[in-house]
N, C-alpha and C positions, 0 to 999 in steps of 0.2 A: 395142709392145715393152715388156715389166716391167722394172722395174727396182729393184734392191736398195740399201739405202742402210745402212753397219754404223756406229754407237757401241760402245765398249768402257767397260764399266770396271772400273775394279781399286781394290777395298777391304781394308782392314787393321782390323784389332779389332771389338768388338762393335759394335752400332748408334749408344746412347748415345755411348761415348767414342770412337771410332773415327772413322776418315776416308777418303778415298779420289777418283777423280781419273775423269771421264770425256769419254772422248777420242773427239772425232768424227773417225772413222777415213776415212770416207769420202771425206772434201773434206779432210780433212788438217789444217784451218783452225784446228786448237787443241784444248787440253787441260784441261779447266778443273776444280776442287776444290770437294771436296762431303763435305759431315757432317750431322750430324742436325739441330742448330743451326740451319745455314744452311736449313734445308728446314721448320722445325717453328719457330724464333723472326727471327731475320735474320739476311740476308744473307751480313754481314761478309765483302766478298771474293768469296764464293764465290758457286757456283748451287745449284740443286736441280730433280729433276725437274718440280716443278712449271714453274718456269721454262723448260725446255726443251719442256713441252709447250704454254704459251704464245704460244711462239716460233713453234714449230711450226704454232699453230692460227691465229693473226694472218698469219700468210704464206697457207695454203694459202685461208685465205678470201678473200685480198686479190685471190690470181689467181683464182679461183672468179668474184666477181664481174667482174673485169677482162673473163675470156674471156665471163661472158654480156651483158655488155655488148657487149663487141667484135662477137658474134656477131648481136646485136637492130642491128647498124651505128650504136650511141651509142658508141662506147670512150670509154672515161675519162679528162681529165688529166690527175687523180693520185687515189689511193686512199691512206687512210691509216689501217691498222686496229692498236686493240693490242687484248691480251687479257689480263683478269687472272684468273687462276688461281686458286681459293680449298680452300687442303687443312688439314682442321680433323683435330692428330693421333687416332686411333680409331676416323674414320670415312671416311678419305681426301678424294678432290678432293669438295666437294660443292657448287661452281657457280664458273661460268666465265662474264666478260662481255665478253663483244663489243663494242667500240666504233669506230667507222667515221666518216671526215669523207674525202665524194668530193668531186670537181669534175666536173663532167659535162656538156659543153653539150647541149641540146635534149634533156630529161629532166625529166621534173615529178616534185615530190616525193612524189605517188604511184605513179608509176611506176620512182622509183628505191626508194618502201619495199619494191616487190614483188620488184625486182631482189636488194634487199640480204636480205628475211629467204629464197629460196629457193638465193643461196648459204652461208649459216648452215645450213640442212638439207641440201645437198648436197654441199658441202667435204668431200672423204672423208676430213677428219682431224674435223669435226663428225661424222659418221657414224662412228667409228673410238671417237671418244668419248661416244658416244650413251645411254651405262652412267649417266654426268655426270646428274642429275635437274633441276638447274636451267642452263642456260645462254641467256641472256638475251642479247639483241643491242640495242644503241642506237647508231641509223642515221640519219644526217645530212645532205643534199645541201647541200654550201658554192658560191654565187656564185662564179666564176671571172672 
């Protein structure tokens, strides 16, 4: 079954001076504020798409891996992946890194490196973002 997931957002004034608010409609979960600033020097408060496709790609990798694991009958204890998003203004996002620290019992670190880079290429939000030219992943099995 598909399924649909909506953001909104609503902007005022031009890009530079301008600001605006985008609201994950979906899940209802918040509303949060966004300028050029925030997205092109820091933060201050606010997000920026980059950040929310961060977000995005840190989660869907984390279950990616989870489910091939679960499905090879290793699951995971924990899974802990961020992703930092790098958007240079002119030329957009141009590389995103994947960083991962699992726990995993009865999993050698070659065979959880093979685990972690084929959910990196199969994560349909890594495929989604596949435009991205560099996205690098650094993959780690931690003792449990």
């Amino acid at each position: 079954m598909a399924t649909t997931r909506t953001a909104n957002t609503h902007w005022t004034g031009s890009l530079m001076e301008g600001e605006g608010t985008v609201e994950l409609a979906s899940s209802g979960i918040g509303t949060f504020p966004v300028t050029w600033a925030s997205r092109a020097e820091t933060p201050q408060d606010r997000t920026s798409p980059e950040e929310l496709i961060a977000g995005a790609h840190a989660t869907c990798y984390s279950m990616a891996l989870s489910h091939a694991l679960a499905g090879a009958g290793t699951p995971p204890t924990s899974v802990d992946t961020s992703a930092d998003v790098t958007f240079q203004p002119g030329e957009g996002i141009t590389e995103i890194k994947l960083t991962v620290r699992a726990v995993i019992p009865g999993v050698t670190a070659e065979q959880f490196a093979e685990f972690a880079q084929n959910a990196k290429e199969n994560c349909p939000v890594s495929q989604a973002l596949a435009a991205v030219k560099n996205i690098s992943l650094d993959a780690e099995l931690v003792e449990g």
